[in-house]
N, CA and C atoms as an extended XYZ file, in Angstrom:
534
Properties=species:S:1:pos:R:3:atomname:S:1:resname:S:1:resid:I:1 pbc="F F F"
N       -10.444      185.997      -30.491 N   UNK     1
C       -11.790      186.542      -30.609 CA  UNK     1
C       -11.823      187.569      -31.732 C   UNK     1
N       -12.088      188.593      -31.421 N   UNK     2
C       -11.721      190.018      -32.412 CA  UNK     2
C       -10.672      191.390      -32.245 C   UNK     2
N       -10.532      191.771      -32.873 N   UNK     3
C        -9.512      193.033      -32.591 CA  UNK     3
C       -10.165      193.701      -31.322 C   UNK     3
N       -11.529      194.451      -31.110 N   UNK     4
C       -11.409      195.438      -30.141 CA  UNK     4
C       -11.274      193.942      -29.155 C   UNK     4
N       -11.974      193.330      -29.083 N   UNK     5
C       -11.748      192.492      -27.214 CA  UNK     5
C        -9.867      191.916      -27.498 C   UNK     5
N        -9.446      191.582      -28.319 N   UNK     6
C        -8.038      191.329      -28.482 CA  UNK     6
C        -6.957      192.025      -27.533 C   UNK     6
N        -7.423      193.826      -27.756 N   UNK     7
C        -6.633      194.487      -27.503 CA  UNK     7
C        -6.575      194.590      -25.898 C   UNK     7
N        -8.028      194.976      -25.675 N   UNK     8
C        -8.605      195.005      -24.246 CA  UNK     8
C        -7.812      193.645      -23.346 C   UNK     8
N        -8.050      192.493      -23.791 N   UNK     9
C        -7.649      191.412      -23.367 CA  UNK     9
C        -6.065      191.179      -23.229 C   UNK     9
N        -5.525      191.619      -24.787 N   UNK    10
C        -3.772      191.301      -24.045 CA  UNK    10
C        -3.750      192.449      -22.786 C   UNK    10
N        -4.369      193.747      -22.642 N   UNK    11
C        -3.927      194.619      -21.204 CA  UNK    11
C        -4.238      193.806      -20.176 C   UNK    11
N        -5.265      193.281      -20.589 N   UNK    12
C        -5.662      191.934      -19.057 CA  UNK    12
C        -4.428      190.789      -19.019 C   UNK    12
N        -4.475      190.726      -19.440 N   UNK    13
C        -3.237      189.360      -19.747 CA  UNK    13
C        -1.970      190.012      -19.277 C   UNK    13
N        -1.455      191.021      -19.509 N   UNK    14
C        -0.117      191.853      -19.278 CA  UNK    14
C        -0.251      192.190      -17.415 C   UNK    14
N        -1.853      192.709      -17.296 N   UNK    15
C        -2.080      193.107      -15.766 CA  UNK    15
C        -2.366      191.386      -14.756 C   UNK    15
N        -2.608      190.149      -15.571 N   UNK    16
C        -2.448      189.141      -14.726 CA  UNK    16
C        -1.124      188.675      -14.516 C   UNK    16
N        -0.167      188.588      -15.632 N   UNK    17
C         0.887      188.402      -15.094 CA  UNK    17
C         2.271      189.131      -14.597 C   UNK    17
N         2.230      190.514      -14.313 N   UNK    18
C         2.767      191.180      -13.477 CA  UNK    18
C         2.046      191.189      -11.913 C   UNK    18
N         0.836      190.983      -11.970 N   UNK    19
C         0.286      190.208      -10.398 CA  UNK    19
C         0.596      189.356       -9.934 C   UNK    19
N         0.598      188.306      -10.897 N   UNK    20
C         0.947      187.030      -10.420 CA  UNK    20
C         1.713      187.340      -10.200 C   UNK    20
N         3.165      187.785      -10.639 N   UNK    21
C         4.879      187.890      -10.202 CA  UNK    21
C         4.930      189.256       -8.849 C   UNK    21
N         3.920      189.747       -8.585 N   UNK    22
C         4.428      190.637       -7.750 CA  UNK    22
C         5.501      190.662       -6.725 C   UNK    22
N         5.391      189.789       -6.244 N   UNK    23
C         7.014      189.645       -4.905 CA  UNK    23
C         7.860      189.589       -5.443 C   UNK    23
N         7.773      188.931       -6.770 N   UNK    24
C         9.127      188.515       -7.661 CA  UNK    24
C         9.580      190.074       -8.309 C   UNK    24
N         8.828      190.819       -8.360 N   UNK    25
C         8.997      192.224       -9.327 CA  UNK    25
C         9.595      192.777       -7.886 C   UNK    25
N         8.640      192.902       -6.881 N   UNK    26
C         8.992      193.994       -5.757 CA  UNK    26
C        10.793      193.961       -5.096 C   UNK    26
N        10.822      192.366       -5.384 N   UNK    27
C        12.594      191.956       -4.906 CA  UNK    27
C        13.744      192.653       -6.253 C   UNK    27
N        12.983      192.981       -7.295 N   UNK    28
C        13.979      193.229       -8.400 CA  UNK    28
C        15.118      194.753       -7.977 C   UNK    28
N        16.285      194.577       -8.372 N   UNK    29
C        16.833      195.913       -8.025 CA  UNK    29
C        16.378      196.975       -9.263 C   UNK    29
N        16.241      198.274       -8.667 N   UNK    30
C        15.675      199.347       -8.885 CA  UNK    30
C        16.135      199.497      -10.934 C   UNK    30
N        17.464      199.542      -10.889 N   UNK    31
C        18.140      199.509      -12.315 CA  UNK    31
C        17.424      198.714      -13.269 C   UNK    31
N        16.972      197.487      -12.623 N   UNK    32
C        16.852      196.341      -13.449 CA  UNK    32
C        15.585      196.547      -14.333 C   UNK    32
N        15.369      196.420      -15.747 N   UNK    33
C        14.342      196.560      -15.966 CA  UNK    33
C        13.339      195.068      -16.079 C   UNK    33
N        12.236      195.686      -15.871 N   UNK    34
C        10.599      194.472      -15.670 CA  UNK    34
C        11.204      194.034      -17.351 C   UNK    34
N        11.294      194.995      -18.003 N   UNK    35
C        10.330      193.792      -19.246 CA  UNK    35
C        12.060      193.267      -19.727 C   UNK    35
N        12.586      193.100      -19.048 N   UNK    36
C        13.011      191.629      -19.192 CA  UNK    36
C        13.720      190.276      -18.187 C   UNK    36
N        12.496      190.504      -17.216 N   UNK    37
C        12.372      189.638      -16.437 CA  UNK    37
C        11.509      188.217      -17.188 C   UNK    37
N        11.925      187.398      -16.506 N   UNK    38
C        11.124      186.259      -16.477 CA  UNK    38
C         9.469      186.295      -16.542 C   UNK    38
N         8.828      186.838      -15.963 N   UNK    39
C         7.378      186.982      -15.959 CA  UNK    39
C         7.041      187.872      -17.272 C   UNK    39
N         7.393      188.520      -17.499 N   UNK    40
C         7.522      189.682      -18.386 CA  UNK    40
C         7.187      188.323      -19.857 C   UNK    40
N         8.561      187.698      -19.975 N   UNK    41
C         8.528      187.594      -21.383 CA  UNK    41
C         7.762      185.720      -21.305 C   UNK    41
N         7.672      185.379      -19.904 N   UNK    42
C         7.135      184.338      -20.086 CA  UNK    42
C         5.630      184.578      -20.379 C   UNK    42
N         5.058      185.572      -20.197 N   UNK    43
C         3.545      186.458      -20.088 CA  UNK    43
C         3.626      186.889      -21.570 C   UNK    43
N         4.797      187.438      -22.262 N   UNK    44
C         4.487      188.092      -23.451 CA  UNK    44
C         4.418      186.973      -24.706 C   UNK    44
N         5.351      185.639      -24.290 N   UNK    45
C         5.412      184.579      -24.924 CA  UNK    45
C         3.715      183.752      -24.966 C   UNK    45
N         2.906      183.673      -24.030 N   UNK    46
C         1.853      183.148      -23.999 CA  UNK    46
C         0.863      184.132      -24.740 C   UNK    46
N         1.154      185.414      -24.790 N   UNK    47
C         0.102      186.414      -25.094 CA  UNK    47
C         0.665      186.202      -27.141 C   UNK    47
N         1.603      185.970      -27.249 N   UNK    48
C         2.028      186.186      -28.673 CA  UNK    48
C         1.597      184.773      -28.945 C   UNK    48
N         1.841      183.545      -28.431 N   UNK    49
C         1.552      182.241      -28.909 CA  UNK    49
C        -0.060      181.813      -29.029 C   UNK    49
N        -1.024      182.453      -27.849 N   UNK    50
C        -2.089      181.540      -28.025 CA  UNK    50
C        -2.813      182.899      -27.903 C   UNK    50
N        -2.995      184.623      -27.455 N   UNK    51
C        -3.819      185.570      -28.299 CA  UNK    51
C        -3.485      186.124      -29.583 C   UNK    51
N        -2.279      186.283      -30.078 N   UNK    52
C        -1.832      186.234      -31.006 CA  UNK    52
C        -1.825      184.935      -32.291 C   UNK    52
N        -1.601      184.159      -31.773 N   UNK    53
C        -1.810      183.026      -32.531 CA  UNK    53
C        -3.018      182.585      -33.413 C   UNK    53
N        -3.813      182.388      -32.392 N   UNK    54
C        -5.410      182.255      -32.713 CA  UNK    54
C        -5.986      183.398      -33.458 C   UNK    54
N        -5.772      184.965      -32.779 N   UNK    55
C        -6.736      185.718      -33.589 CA  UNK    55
C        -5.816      185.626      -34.879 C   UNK    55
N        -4.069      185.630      -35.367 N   UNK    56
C        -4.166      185.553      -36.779 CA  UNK    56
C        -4.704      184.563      -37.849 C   UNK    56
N        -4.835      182.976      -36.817 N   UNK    57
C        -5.870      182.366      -37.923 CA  UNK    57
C        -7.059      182.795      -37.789 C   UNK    57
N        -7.445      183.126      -36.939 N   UNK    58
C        -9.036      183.945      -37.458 CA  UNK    58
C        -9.308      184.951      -37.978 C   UNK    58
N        -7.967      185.753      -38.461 N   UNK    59
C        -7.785      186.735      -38.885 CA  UNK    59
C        -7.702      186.336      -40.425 C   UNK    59
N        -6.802      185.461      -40.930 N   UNK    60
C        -6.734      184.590      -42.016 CA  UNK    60
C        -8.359      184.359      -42.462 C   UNK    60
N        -8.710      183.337      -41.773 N   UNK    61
C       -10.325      182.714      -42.061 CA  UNK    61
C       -11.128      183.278      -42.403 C   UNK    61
N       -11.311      184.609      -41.126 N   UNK    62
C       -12.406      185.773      -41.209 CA  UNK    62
C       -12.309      187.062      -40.953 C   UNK    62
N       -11.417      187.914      -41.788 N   UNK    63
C       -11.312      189.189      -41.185 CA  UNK    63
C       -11.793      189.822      -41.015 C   UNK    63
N       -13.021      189.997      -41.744 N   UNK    64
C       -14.250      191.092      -41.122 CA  UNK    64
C       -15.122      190.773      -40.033 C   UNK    64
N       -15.134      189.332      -39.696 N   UNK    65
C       -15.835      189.240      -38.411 CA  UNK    65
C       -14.451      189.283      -37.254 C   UNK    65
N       -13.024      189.212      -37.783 N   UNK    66
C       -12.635      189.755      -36.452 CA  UNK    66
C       -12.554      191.421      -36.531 C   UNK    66
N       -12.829      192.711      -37.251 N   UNK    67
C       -13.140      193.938      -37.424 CA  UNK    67
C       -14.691      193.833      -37.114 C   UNK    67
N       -15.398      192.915      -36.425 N   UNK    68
C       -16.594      192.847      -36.077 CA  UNK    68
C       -17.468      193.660      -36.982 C   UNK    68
N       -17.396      193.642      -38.087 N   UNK    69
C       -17.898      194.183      -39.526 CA  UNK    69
C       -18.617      195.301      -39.033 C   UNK    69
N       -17.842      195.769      -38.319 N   UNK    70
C       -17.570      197.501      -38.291 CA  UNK    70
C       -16.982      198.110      -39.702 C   UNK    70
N       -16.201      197.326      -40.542 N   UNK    71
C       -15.158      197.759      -41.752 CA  UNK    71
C       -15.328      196.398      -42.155 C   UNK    71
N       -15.051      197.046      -43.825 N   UNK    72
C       -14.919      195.791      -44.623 CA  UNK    72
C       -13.182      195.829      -44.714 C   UNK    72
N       -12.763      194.185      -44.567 N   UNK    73
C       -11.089      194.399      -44.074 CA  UNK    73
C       -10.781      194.314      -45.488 C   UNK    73
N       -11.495      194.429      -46.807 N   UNK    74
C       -10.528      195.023      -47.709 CA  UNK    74
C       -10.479      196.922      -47.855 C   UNK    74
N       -11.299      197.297      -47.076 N   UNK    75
C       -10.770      198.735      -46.875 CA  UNK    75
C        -9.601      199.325      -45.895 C   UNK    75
N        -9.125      198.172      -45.223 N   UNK    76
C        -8.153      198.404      -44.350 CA  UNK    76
C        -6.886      198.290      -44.836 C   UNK    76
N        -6.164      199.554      -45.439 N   UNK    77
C        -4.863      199.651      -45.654 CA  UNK    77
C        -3.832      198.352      -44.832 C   UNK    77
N        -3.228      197.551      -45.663 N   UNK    78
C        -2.087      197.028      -44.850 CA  UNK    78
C        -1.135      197.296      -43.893 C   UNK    78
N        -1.070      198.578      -43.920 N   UNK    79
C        -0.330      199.164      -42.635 CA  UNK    79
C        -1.094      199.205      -41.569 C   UNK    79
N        -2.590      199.725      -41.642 N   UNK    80
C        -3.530      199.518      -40.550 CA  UNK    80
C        -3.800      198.436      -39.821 C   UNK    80
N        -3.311      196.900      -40.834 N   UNK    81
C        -3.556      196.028      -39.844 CA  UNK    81
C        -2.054      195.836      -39.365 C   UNK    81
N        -1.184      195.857      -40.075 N   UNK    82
C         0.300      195.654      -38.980 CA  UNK    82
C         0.311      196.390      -37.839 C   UNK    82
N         0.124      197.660      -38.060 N   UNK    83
C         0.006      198.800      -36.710 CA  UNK    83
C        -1.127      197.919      -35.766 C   UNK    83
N        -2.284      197.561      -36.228 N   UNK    84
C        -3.356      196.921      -35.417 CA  UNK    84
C        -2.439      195.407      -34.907 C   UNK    84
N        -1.957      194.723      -35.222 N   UNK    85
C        -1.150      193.442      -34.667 CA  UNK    85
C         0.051      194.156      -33.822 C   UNK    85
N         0.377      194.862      -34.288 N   UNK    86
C         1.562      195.643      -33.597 CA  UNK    86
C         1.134      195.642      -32.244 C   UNK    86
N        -0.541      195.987      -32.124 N   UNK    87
C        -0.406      196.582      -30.786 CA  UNK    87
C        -0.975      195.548      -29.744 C   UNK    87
N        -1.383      194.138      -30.197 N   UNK    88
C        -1.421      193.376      -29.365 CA  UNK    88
C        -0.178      193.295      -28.193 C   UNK    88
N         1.009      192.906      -28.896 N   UNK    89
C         2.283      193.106      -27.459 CA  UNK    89
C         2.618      194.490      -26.980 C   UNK    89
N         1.907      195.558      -27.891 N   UNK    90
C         2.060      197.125      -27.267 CA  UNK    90
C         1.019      196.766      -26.044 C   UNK    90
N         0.019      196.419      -26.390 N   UNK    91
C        -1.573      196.247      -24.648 CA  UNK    91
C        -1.096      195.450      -24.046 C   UNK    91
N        -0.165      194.405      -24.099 N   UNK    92
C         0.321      193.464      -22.781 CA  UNK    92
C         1.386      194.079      -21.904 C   UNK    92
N         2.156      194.910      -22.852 N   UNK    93
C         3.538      195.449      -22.368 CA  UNK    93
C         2.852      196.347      -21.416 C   UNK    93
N         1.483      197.855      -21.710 N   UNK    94
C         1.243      198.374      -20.966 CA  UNK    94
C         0.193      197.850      -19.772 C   UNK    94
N        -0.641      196.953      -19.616 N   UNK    95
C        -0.891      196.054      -18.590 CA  UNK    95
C        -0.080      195.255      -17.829 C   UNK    95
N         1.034      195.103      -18.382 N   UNK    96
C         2.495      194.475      -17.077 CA  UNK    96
C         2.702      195.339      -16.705 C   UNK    96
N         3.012      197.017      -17.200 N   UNK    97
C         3.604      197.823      -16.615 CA  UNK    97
C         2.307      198.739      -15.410 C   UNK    97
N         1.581      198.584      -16.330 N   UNK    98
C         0.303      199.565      -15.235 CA  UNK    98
C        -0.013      198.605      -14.033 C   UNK    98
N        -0.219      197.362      -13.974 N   UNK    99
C        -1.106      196.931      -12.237 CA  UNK    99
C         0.053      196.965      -11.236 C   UNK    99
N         1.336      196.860      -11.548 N   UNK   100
C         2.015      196.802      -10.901 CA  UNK   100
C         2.596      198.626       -9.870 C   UNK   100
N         2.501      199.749      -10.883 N   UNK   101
C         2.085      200.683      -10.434 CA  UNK   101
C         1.021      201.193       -9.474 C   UNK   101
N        -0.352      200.572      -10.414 N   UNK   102
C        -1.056      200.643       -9.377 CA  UNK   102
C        -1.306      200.591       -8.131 C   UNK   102
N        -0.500      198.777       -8.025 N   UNK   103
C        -0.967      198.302       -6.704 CA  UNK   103
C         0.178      199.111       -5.410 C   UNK   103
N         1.574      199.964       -6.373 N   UNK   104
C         2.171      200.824       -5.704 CA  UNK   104
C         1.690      202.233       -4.752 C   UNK   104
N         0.656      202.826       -5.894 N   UNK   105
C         0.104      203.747       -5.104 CA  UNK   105
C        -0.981      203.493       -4.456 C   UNK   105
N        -1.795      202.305       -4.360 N   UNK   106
C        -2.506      202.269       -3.650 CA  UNK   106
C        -2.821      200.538       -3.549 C   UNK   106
N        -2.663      199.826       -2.748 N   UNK   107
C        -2.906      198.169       -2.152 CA  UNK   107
C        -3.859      197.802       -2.789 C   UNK   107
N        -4.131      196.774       -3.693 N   UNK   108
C        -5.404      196.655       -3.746 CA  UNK   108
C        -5.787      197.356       -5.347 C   UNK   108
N        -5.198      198.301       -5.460 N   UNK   109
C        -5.684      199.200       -6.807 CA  UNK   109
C        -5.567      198.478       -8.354 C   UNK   109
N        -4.384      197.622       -8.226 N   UNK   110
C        -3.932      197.025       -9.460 CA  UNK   110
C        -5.470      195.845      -10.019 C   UNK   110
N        -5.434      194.834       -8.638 N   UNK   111
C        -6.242      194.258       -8.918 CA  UNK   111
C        -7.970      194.761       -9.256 C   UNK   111
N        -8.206      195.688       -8.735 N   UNK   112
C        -9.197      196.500       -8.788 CA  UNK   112
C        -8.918      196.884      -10.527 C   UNK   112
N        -8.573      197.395      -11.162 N   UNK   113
C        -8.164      197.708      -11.993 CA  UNK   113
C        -8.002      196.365      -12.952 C   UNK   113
N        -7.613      195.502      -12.317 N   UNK   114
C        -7.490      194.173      -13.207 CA  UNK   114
C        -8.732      193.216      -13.366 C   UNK   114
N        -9.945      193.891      -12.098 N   UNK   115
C       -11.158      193.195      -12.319 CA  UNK   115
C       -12.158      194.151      -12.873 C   UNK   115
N       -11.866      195.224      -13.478 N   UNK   116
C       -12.358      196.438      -13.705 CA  UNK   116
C       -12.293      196.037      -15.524 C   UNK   116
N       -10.863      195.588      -16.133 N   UNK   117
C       -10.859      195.339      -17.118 CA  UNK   117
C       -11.208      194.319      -17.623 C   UNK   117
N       -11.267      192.776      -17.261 N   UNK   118
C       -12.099      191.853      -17.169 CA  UNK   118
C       -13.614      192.096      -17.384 C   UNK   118
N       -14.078      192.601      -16.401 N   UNK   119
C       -15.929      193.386      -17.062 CA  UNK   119
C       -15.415      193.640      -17.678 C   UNK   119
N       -14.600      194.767      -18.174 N   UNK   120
C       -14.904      195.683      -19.304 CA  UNK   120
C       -14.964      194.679      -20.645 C   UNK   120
N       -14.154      193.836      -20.284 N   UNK   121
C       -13.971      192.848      -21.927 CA  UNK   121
C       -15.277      191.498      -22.034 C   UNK   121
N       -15.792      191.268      -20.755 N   UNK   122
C       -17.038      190.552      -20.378 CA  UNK   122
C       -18.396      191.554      -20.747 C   UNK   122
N       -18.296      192.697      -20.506 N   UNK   123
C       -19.717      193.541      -21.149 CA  UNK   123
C       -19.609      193.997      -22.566 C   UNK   123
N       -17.969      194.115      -23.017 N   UNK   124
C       -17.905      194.151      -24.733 CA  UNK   124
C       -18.698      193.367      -25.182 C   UNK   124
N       -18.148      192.154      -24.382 N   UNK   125
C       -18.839      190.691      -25.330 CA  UNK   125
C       -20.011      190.427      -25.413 C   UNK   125
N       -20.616      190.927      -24.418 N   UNK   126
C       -21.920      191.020      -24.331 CA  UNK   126
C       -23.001      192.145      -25.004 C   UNK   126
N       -22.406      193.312      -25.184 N   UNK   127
C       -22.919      194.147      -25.774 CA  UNK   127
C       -22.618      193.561      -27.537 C   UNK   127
N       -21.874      192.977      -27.725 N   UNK   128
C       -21.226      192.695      -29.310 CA  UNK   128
C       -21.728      191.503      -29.863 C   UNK   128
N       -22.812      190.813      -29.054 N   UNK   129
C       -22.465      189.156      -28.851 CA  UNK   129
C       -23.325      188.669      -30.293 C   UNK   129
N       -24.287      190.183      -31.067 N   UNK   130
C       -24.678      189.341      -31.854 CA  UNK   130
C       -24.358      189.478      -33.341 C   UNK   130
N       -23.097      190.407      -33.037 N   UNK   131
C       -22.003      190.627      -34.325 CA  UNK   131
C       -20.684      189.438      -34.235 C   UNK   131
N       -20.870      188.479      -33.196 N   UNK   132
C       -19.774      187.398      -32.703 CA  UNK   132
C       -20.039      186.409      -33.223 C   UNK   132
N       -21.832      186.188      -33.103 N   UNK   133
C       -22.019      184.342      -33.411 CA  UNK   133
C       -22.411      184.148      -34.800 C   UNK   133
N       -22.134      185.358      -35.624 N   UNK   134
C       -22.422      184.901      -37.143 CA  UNK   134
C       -21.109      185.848      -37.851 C   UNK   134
N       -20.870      184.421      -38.586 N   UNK   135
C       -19.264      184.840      -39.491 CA  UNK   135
C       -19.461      184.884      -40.934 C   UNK   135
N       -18.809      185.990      -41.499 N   UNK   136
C       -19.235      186.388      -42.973 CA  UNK   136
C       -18.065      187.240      -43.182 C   UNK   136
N       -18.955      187.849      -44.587 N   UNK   137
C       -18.313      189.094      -44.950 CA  UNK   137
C       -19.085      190.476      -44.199 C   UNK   137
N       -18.599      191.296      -44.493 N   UNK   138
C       -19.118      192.285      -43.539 CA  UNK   138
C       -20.397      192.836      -44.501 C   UNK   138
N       -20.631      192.495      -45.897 N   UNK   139
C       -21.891      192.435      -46.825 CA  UNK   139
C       -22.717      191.381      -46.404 C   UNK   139
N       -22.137      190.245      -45.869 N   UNK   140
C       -23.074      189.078      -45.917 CA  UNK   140
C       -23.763      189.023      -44.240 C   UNK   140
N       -23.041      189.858      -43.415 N   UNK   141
C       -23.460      189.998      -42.582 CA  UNK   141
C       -24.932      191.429      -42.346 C   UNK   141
N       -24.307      192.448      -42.795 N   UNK   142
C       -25.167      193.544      -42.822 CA  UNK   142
C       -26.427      193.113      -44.223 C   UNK   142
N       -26.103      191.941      -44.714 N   UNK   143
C       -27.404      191.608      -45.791 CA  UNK   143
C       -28.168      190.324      -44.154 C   UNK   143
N       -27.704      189.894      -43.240 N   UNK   144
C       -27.925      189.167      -42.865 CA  UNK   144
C       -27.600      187.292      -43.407 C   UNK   144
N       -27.106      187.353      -44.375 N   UNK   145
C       -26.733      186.120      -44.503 CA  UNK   145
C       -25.365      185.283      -44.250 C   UNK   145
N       -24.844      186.067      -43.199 N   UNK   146
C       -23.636      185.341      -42.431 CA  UNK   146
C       -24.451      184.342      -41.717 C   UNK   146
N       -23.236      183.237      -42.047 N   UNK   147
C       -23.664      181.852      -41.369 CA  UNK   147
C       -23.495      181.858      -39.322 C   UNK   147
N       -23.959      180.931      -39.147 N   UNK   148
C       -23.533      181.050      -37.610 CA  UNK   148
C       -22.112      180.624      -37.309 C   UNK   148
N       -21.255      180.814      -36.139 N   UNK   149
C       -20.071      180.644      -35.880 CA  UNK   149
C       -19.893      179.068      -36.056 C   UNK   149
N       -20.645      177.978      -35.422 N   UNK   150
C       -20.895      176.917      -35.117 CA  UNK   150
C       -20.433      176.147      -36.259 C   UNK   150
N       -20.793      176.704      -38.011 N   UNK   151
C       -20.706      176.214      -38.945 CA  UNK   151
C       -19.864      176.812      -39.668 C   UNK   151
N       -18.889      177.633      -39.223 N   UNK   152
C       -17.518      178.760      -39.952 CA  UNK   152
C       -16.482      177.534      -39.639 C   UNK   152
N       -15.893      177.783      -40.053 N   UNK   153
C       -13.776      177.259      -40.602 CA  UNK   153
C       -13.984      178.076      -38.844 C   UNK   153
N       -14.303      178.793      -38.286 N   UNK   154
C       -13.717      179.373      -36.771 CA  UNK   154
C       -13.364      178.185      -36.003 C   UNK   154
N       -15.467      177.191      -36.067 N   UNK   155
C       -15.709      176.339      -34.741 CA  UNK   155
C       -14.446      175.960      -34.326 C   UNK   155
N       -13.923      175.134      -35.327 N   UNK   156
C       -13.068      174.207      -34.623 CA  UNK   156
C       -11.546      175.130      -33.631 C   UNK   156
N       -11.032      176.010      -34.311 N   UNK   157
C        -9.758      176.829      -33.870 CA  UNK   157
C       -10.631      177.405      -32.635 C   UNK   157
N       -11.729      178.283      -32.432 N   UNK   158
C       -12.049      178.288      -31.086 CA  UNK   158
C       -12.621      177.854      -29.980 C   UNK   158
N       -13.130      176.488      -30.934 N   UNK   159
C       -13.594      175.191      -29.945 CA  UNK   159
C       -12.160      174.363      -29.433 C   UNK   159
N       -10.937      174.717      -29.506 N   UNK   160
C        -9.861      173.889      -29.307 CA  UNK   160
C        -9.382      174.804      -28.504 C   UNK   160
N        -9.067      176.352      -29.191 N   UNK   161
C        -8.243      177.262      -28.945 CA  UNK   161
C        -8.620      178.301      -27.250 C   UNK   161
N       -10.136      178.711      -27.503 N   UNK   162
C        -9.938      179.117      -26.124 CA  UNK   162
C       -10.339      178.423      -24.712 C   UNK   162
N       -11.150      177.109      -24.943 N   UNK   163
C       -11.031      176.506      -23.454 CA  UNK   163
C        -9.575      175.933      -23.305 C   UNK   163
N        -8.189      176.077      -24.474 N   UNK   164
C        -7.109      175.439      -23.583 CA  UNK   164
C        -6.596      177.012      -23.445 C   UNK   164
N        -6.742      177.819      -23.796 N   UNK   165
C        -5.913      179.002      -23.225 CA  UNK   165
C        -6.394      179.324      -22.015 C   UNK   165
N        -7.315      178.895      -21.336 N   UNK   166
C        -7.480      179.277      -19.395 CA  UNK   166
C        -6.316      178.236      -18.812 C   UNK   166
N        -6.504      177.079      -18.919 N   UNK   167
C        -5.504      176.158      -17.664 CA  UNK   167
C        -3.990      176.603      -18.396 C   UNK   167
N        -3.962      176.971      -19.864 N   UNK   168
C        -2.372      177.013      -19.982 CA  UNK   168
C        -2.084      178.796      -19.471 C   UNK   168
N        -2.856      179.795      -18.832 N   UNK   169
C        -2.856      181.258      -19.054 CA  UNK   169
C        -2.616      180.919      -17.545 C   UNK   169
N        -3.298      179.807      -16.790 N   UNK   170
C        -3.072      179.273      -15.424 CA  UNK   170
C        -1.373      179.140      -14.786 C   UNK   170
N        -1.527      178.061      -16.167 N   UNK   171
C         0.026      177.192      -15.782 CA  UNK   171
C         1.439      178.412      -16.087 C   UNK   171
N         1.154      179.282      -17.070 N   UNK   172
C         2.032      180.155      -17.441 CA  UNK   172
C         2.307      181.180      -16.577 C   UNK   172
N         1.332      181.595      -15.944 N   UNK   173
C         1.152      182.780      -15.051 CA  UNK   173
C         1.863      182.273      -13.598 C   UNK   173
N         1.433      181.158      -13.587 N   UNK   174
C         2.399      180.471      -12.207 CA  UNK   174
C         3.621      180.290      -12.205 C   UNK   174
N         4.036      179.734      -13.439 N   UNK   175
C         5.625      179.794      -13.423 CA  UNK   175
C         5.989      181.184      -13.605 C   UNK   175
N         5.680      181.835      -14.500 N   UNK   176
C         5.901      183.279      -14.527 CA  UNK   176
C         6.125      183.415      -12.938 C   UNK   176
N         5.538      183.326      -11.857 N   UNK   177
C         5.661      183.937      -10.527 CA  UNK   177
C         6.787      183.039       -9.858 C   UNK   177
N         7.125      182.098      -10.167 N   UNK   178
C         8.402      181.161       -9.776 CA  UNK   178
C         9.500      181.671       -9.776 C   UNK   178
């Protein structure tokens, strides 16, 4: 999608699959560390292959509509966007590590927290939705002549890309809990 829901989203992604594995985490001995368990890197492997994946070709294609032409991405220092990719597996790492806390101090809290961030990335989209469906430059957009998504180099990578990332975010998250 774009950088801000990107980021928001790998913490969702990090907080679904330390849920999913919960019994599997709770049996771990105390020493052992989570992030390199099985769920851990089978969760960080899906979050690097298909949220990672996708937003860098759309990052390639269209970078100012993934900076939701908030910024024109030739004003964005190159370090700003490595640090900004950087922190996609930095928001998964701290969403594996936070629901699982959560649901420590209080039953119930993680997921609360995990449907808490979900809205939060469902009312982004919605509040953002009409800086989403037209792709440009961040001039051609603020002139209004960004085209619609439908007809961008995007359609096809997110007409392919995110209805298969639910059944495979499904299938991953389950073995992750195996």
């Amino acid at each position: 999608m774009t950088v801000p829901y990107d980021l928001v989203t790998n913490t969702w992604l990090g907080m679904t699959f330390s849920l999913a594995a919960m019994d599997r985490l709770e049996e771990m001995d105390n020493g052992e560390s989570v992030l390199g368990t099985k769920p851990y890197l089978h969760g960080l492997a899906y979050a690097a292959t298909v949220g990672m994946g996708i937003a860098g070709i759309c990052y390639k294609l269209a970078p100012d509509w993934m900076w939701m032409y908030y910024t024109d991405h030739e004003k964005v220092p190159l370090f700003i966007e490595l640090y900004t990719f950087g922190l996609y597996p930095a928001m998964y790492t701290l969403g594996f590590l936070l629901a699982p806390q959560l649901e420590r101090k209080k039953k119930g809290l993680g997921r609360v927290a995990w449907a808490a961030n979900l809205a939060g990335v469902l009312g982004l989209m919605l509040a953002t939705r009409k800086r989403v469906i037209k792709v440009g430059t961040t001039e051609e957009y603020e002139n209004g002549n960004a085209r619609s998504i439908i007809r961008s180099p995007l359609a096809p990578i997110l007409a392919v890309g995110m209805p298969s990332a639910v059944p495979a975010l499904y299938y991953f998250a389950k073995k992750a809990a195996q």
